[in-house]
C-alpha positions as CSV (number, residue, x, y, z in Angstrom):
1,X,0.0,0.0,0.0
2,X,1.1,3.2,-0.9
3,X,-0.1,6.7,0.7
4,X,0.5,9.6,-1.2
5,X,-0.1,13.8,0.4
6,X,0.2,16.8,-1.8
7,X,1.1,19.8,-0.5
8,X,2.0,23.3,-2.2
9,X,-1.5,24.2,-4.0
10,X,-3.2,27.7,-3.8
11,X,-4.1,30.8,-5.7
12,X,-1.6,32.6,-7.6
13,X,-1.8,35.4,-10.0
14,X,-1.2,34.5,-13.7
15,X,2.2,34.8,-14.4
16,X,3.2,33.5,-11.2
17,X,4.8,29.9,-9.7
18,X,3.8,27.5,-7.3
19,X,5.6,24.9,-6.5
20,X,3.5,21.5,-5.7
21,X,5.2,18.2,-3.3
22,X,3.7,15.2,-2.7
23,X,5.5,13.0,0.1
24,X,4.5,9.3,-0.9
25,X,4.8,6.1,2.3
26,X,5.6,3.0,1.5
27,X,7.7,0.5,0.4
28,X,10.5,0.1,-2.4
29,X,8.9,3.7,-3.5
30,X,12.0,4.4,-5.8
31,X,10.6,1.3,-8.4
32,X,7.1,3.4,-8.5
33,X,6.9,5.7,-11.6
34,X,5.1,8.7,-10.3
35,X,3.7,12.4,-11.5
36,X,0.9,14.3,-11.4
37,X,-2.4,14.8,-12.9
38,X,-5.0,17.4,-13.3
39,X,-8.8,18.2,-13.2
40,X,-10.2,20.7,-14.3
41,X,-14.4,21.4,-13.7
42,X,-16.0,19.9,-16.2
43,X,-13.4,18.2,-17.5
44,X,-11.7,14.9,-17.4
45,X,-8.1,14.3,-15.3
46,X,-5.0,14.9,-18.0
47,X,-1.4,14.0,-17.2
48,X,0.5,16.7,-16.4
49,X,3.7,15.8,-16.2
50,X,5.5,11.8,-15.3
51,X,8.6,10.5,-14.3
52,X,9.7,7.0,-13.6
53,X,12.1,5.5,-11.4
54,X,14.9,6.0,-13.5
55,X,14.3,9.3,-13.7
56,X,12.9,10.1,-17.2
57,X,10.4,12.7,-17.5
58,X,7.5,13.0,-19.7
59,X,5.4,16.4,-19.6
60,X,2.4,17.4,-21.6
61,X,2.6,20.0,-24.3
62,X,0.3,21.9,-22.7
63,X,2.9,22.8,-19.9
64,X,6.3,21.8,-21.2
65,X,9.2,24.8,-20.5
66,X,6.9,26.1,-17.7
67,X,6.7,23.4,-15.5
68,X,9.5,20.9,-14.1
69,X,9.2,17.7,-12.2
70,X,11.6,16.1,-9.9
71,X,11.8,13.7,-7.3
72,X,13.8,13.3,-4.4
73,X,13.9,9.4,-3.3
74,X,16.1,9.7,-0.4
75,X,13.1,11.9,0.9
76,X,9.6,9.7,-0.8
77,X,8.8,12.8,-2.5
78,X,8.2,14.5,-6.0
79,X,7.7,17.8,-6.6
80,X,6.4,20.2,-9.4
81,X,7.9,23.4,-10.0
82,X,5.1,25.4,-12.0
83,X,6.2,28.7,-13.3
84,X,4.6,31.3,-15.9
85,X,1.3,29.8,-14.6
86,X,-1.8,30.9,-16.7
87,X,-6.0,30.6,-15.7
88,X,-6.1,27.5,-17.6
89,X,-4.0,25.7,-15.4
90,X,-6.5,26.0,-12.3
91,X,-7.1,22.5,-11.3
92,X,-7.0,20.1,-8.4
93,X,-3.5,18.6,-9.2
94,X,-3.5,14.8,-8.0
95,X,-0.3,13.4,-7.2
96,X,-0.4,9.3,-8.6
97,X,2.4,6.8,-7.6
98,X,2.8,3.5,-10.2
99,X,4.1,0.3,-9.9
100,X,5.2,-0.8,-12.9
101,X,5.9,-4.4,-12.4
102,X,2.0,-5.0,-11.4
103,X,0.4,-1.9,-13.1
104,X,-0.7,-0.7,-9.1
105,X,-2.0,2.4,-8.8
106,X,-2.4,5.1,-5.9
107,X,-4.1,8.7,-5.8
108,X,-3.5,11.3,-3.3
109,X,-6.6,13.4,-2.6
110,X,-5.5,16.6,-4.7
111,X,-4.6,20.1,-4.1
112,X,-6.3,22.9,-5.7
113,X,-4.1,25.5,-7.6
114,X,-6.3,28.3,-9.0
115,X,-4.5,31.3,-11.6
116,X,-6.4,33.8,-11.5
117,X,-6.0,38.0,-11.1
């Protein structure tokens, strides 16, 4: 079982940065491929940005040069640096954690991040 908490969310002004973490418990965590995914209202959750345990990174074009994801496995964490944020961004960001031996998947509960002046 793995339990995943996001931290960093908020309201920023467009333009701005925010920078999200999500500390993840568990075991052999540094195997997991993890990221973070968005929902917007109305709309359905989108990948953001992923990295596996190797360390490659994929991002979606929507937020590639703005945002950058890293992780930290001495620490169980991952974090997403968001800069030049822009309304359309506003979300609840959901941090996910992947096994991918077994396919396993875990949510965290979200943070809201909202762009707005």
């Amino acid at each position: 079982q793995v339990q995943l908490e996001e931290s960093g969310g908020g309201l920023v002004q467009p333009g701005g940065s925010l920078k999200l973490s999500c500390l993840a418990s568990g075991r052999l965590l540094s195997l997991y491929a993890m990221g973070w995914y968005r929902q917007a209202p109305g709309k359905q959750r989108e990948l953001v940005a992923d990295i596996t345990g190797a360390g490659s990174s994929t991002y979606s074009d929507s937020v590639k040069g703005r945002f950058t994801l890293s992780r930290d496995n001495t620490k169980n964490t991952i974090y997403l640096q968001m800069n030049t944020l822009k309304p359309e961004d506003t979300a609840v960001y959901y941090c996910r954690a992947r096994n991918p031996y077994n396919g396993e998947t875990f949510w965290g509960q979200g943070t809201q991040v909202t762009v707005s002046s």
